[in-house]
Structures are given as C-alpha cells and as structure tokens.
N, C-alpha and C positions, 0 to 999 in steps of 0.2 A: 138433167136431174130436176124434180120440183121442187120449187120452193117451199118451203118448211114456216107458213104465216097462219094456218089453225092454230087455235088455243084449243087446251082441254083441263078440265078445270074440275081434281076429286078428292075426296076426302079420303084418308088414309092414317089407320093408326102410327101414332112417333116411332112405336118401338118397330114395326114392322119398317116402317119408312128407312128407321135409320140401317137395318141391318142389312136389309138389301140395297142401298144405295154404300155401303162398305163394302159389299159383293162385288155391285159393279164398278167402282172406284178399281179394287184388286183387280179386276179383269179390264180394265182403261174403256168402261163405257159408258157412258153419261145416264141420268134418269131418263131425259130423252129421247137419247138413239134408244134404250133398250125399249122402251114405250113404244115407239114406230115400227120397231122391230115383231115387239108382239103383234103389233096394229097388221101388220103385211103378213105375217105367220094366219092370224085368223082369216084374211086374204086367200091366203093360199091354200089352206084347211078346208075353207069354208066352215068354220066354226073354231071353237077354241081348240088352242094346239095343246092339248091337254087332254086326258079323262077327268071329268068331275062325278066325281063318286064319293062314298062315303066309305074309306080305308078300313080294311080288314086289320084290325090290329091285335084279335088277340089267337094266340097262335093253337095250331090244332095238336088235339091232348087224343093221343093211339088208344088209349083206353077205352073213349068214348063214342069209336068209330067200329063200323062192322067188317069182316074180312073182304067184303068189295068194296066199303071204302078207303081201305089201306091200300089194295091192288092198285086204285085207281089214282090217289096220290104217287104211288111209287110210279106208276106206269107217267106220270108227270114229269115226274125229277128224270125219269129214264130221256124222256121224248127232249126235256131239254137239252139234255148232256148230248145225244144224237143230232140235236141240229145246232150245237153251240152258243148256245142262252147259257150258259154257267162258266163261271171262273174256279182254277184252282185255289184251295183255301190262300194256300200262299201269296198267290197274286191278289186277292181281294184285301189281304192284311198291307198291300205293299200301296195299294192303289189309297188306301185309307191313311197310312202316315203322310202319301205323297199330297193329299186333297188336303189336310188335317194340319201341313207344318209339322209333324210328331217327329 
C-alpha cells in the first residue's frame, strides 16, 4: 500500500463541509478516505465519477406537450420498466424511511 504523505489543501463552504462529513462519520469514513476514494474513482473513470450537468428540475406539464411527445415519454417509462431501472412504489417508499431514519 502507499503511503498517504500528499497534502491537499481546499476551500469549502462550513455548511456543506459539515454535513457531509456527518455523512461520512454515519457511514465510518473519514474526510480523507473519502477524498482518496474520489481521487482513485476519477482514476478509474478517467474523469469525474459523476455527470455535471445542470438538473432538470422542473417537471413536465402533458398539456404543453404534442401527441409524439407524450408517445415518447411513455415509450420511456415503458423501456425502463422492461429493462428494470424502476422500483415498485412500495419499495421506493420503504427504501426512503430506511435511508431517512422514518
């Protein structure tokens, strides 16, 4: 194994800092392991192990869409359910108190 003698040295908002380093506390992982962890993931990626993109976040309104764009959204949700990208409502409510403490 190699030794662990780099510095890295970043600026980073408090509130952000603190809430993922509660994260990783809950999950028994130091700031960092999970730092090197990233560091070997973009390694391994070659590039960030992530999409950076800018979140769709407002959601789509049927009204404002044409009869091929309805087809092709439904033909979406279809293709997921077919190759198992979707959970039962149930389970995503179960998986949510289980992540959540609820």
């Amino acid at each position: 194994m190699a030794s662990k003698s780099a510095n890295l040295y970043v600026r980073i908002e408090p509130e952000v800092k603190e809430q993922a380093e509660k994260i990783l506390a809950a999950l028994g992982i130091t700031a960092s392991n999970a730092i090197n962890m990233f560091y070997k993931q973009i390694i391994l990626q070659r590039g960030l192990p992530f999409d950076v993109k800018i979140p769709y976040t407002k959601p789509l309104d049927i009204s404002t869409l044409t009869d091929e764009q309805v087809d092709a959204e439904l033909e979406k949700g279809y293709a997921d359910v077919v190759e198992g990208r979707s959970k039962l409502a149930k389970q995503v409510f179960l998986d949510i108190r289980k992540d959540y403490n609820l």
